[in-house]
N, C-alpha and C positions, 0 to 999 in steps of 0.2 A: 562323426559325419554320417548321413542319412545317403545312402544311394538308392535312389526311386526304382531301380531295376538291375536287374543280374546283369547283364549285357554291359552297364555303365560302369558297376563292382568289378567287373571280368576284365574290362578295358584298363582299369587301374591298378590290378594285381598285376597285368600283364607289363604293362608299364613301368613298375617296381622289379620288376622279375629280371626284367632285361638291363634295369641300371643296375641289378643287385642289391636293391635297398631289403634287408630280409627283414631289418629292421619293422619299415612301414606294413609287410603283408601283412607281420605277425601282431602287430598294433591293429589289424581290423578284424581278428577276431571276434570283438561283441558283434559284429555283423551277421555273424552266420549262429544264426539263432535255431536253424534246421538244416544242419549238414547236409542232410540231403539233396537237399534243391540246391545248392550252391556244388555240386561234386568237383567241378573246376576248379574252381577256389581252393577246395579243400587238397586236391594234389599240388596246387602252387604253395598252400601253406605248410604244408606238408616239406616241400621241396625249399620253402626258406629254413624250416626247423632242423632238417638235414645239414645248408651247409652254414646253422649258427652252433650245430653239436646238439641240440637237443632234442637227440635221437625216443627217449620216451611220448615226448609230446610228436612227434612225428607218427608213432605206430598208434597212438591214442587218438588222433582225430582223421588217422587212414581206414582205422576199423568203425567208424563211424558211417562211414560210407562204402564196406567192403559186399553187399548188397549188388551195388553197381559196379568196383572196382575189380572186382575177383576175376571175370574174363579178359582185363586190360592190361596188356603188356608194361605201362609206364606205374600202374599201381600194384601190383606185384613186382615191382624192381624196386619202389620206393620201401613199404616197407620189409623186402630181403633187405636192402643196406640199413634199415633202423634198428632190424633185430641184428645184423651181424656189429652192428657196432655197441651194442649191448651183451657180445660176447653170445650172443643163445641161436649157437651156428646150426645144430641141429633143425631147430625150427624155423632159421629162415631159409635153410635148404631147399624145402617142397616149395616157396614163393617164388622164392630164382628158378628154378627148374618149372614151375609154370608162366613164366613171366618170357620166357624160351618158347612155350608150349602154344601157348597162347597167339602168341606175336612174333613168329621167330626173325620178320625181320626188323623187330627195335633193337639197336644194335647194344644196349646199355644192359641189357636182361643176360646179354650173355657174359659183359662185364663179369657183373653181380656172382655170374652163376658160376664163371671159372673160380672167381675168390673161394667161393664156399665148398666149393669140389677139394681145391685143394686143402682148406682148413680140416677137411673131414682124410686128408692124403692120400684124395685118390688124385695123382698129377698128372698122368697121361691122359684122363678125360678134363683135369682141368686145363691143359695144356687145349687138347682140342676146342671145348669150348671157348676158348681167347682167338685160337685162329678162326672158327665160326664169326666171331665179334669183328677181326679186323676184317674180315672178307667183303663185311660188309661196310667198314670204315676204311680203307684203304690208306696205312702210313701215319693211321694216327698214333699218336703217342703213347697214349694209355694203354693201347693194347700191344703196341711192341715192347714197351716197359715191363707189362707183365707176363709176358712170354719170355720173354729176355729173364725176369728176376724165376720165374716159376723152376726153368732151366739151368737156372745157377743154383737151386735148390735155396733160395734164402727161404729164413722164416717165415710163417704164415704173417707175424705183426708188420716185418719188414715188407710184403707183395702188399699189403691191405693196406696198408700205414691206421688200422687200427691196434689201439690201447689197451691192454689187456683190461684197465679200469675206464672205457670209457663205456656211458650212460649211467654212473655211477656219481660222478662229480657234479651232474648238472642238479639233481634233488640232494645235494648235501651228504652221499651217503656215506663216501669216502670218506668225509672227517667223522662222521660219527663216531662218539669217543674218544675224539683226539682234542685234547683242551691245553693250549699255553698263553700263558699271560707273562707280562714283566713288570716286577718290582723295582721300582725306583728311587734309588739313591742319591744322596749328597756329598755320599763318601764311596772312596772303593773299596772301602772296608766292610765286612762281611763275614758272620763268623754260620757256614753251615754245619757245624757241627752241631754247637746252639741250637740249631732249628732241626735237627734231627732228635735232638733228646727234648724238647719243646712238644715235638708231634706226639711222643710217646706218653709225656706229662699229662696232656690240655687233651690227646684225641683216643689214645691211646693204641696210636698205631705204630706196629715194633714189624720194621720193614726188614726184606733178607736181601743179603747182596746176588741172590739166583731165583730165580723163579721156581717156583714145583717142576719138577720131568720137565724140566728146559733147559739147554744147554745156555751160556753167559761167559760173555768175556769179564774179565776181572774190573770187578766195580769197589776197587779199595776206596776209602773217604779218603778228604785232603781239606783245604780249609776252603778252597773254592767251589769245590765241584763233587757232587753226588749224584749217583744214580744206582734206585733200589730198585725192588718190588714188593709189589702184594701180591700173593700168588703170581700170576703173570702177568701180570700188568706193571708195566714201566712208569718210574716218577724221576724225573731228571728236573735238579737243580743246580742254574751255575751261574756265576759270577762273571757277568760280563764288564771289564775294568772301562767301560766306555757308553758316550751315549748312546738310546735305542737310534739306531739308524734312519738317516733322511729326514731327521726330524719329526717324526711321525708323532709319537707322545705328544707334542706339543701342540700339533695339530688337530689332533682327534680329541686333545682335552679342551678345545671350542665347544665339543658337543653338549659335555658338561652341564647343561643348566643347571643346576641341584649344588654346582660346586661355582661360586665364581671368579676365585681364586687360582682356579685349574690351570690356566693360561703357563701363570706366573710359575706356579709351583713347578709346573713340568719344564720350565726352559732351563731351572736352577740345578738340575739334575746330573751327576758325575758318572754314572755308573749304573746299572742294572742286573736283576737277577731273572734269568729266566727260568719258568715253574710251567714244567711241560708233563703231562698224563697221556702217554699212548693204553689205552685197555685193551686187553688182551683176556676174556674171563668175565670182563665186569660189563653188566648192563651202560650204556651212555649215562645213566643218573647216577648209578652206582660212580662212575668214575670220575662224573663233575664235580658230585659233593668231596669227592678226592681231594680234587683239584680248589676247591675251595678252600679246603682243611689244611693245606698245603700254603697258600695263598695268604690266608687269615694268620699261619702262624709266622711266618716270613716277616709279616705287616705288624710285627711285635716287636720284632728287632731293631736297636737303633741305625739311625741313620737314613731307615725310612719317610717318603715323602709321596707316594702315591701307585696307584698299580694301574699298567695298560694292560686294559682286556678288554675282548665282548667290542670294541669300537669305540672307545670313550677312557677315561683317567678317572679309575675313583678316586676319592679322599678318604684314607686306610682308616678311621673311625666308620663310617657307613659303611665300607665293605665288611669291617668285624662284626659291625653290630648284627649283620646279614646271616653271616657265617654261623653265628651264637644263636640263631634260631635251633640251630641242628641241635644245640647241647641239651636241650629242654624237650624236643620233640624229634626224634631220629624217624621221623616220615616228615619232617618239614623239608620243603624244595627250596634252597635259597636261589629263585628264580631273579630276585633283581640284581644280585650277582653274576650269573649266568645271558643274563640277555640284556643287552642298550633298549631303551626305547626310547627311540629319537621323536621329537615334537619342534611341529615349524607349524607356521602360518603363511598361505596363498592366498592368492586373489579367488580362488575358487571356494578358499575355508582354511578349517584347521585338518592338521596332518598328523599324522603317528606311525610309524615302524618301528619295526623289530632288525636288531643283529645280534646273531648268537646261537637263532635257532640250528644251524646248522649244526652244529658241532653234536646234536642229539638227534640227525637223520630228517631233520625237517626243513621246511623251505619256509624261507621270512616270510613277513606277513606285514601288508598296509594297508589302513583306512586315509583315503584320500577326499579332500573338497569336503570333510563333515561339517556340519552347522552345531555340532554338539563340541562344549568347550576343551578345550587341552585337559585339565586337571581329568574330567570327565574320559575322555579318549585314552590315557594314560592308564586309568583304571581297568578301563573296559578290557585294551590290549594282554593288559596283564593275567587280566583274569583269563584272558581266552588262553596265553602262553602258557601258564597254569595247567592248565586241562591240554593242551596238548604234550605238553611234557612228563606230565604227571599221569594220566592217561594210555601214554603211546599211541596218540590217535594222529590220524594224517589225512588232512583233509584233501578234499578236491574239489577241480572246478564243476561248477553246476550244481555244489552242494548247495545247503543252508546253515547258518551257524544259527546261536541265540543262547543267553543266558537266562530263559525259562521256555515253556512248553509254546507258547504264544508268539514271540518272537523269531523271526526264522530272512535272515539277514544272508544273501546272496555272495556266491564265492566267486570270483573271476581268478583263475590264473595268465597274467602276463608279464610282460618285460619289465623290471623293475623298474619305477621311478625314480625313489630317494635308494635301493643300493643295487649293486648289480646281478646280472642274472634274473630269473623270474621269480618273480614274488606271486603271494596270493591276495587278491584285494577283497577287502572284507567292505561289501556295502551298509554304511551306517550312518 
């Protein structure tokens, strides 16, 4: 939607603001093509991305406009709470403490400013600045809650109700490196021992029950359940005597195009193996192809009938075949293992997304409404998922992509589409 003036834009953020739709601010985005002229805007968008948690993208389009914002009390309060919820208390110290300086009487600056006083445990000044806050808020809650908690000495995470990990979840960082899939059976029968002397066989990887200079509780085998290491990095596999829960396998094996059998195969299913890689030591690639190698040999065993992972139910011959790249070339990426890419058709066009990127510190990625066909789109994605995995590259909004020098294909980051959370929309 085209708004012919700021004034009309301003009127409709405001509007959003006040029903709490954080949703719709952040959906107008492509609007603000010069942050600058929109500065309004920009602290309302600012202030939906606060309370949707996506404290990054908050201090990312505050400092776009910090020019005009740096004398203003409400934007020096916004982003102290986006860098304190990203844990980087030092540095939003001096914003809170100008955000007071500035405006001392916006009463939210002194919020901000008490929290951060005390994370750094100076309490009798952050104690003051809460009673500064309420003086001017008289009986509100927040500030006798936190006068009240300051004084009972709780934790910093406990007064803030911030997350030690939060700004960390919203770009996938937290799973980085954390890969589990389930193996799916017919029987609940299962033999991991088999696939312990299998791995050694076929990968030849000969795992310890301790990690290097780490301490470990006793990880004896048993016929169900194992859990090793490679140096420090954890591989847990176990035998779950029951279906995957809620039905899910059977659901996400819709997405399946490639397989169309998926449906069926997964509803037949008794039992499952879960094959989970926390790294500890090992690069994200480093501990997919793990997780792969782990995966693929699992998928050898009888009574096998397909694997959920990545968002989808492979069918355990293409996931091998995937797998077997690695044997012939050990800098091969079995990226279509690793990542769904899902394909739909709209009234706008054809579609394609990624799931899976996360789990290697990156954020999905969609081309939406293209006029360029599926097989084609499928490609394309792939290839970009390629280079960002294999690479380490992480892109951004307002970049350009392109698979040659001529090429150069526009990056939007927003609210996912087809999954959730923010994706990056690749114009194609």
């Amino acid at each position: 939607m085209e708004y012919p003036s700021i004034k009309m834009l301003m009127e409709q953020i405001r509007d959003w603001a006040e029903e709490e739709d954080y949703d719709a601010i952040i959906e107008v985005l492509p609007e603000l093509k010069t942050p600058g002229q929109f500065y309004e805007a920009v602290l309302c968008l600012a202030y939906a991305y606060l309370n949707q948690g996506f404290y990054r993208d908050a201090e990312e389009w505050l400092r776009k406009v910090e020019s005009q914002g740096c004398k203003s009390g409400v934007w020096n309060y916004r982003l102290a709470v986006a860098l304190m919820h990203q844990m980087r208390l030092e540095e939003a110290l001096p914003y809170a403490e100008r955000a007071v300086t500035v405006e001392a009487d916006y009463p939210w600056g002194w919020l901000v400013y008490s929290k951060l006083l005390y994370g750094g445990q100076r309490t009798e000044e952050a104690l003051e600045a809460a009673k500064k806050g309420l003086a001017l808020m008289p009986g509100d809650e927040e500030f006798t809650s936190l006068i009240e908690d300051i004084s009972n000495g709780l934790s910093f995470f406990e007064v803030t109700g911030v997350e030690e990990d939060d700004g960390k979840i919203e770009n996938g960082e937290e799973k980085a490196g954390t890969f589990c899939g389930s193996v799916l059976l017919d029987s609940t029968s299962f033999d991991v021992n088999k696939v312990m002397a299998d791995l050694k066989s076929e990968w030849g990887i000969e795992p310890s029950d301790k990690p290097e200079d780490m301490a470990s509780d006793d990880t004896s085998a048993n016929e169900s359940t194992r859990g090793f290491y490679l140096g420090e990095t954890l591989v847990a596999i176990s035998l779950m005597p029951v279906r995957v829960p809620d039905g899910e396998a059977e659901y996400f094996a819709e997405t399946n195009y490639m397989w169309p059998e998926a449906v069926e195969v997964a509803k037949t299913h008794q039992a499952h193996v879960l094959v989970a890689v926390l790294a500890h030591g090992l690069s994200p690639v480093e501990a997919g192809k793990l997780h792969v190698k782990v995966i693929a040999t699992c998928l050898k065993q009888p009574h096998v009938i397909g694997v959920y992972v990545s968002g989808t139910v492979f069918q355990p011959e293409f996931y091998i075949e995937v797998a077997d790249m690695m044997k012939g070339d050990e800098n091969a990426l079995p990226v279509l293992d690793w990542v769904y890419f899902g394909l739909y058709q709209s009234e706008e066009g054809n579609n394609v997304y990624t799931y899976g990127m996360t789990a290697f510190g990156k954020e999905e990625m969609e081309i939406l409404g293209s006029k360029h066909g599926l097989t084609e789109l499928h490609g394309f994605m792939l290839e970009i998922a390629c280079y960002v995995i294999g690479s380490d590259v992480t892109l951004h909004e307002g970049e350009t992509l392109g698979v040659s020098k001529e090429q150069k294909l526009p990056i939007i980051r927003s609210k996912g589409v087809s999954v959730e959370g923010m994706t990056l929309k690749i114009e194609y």
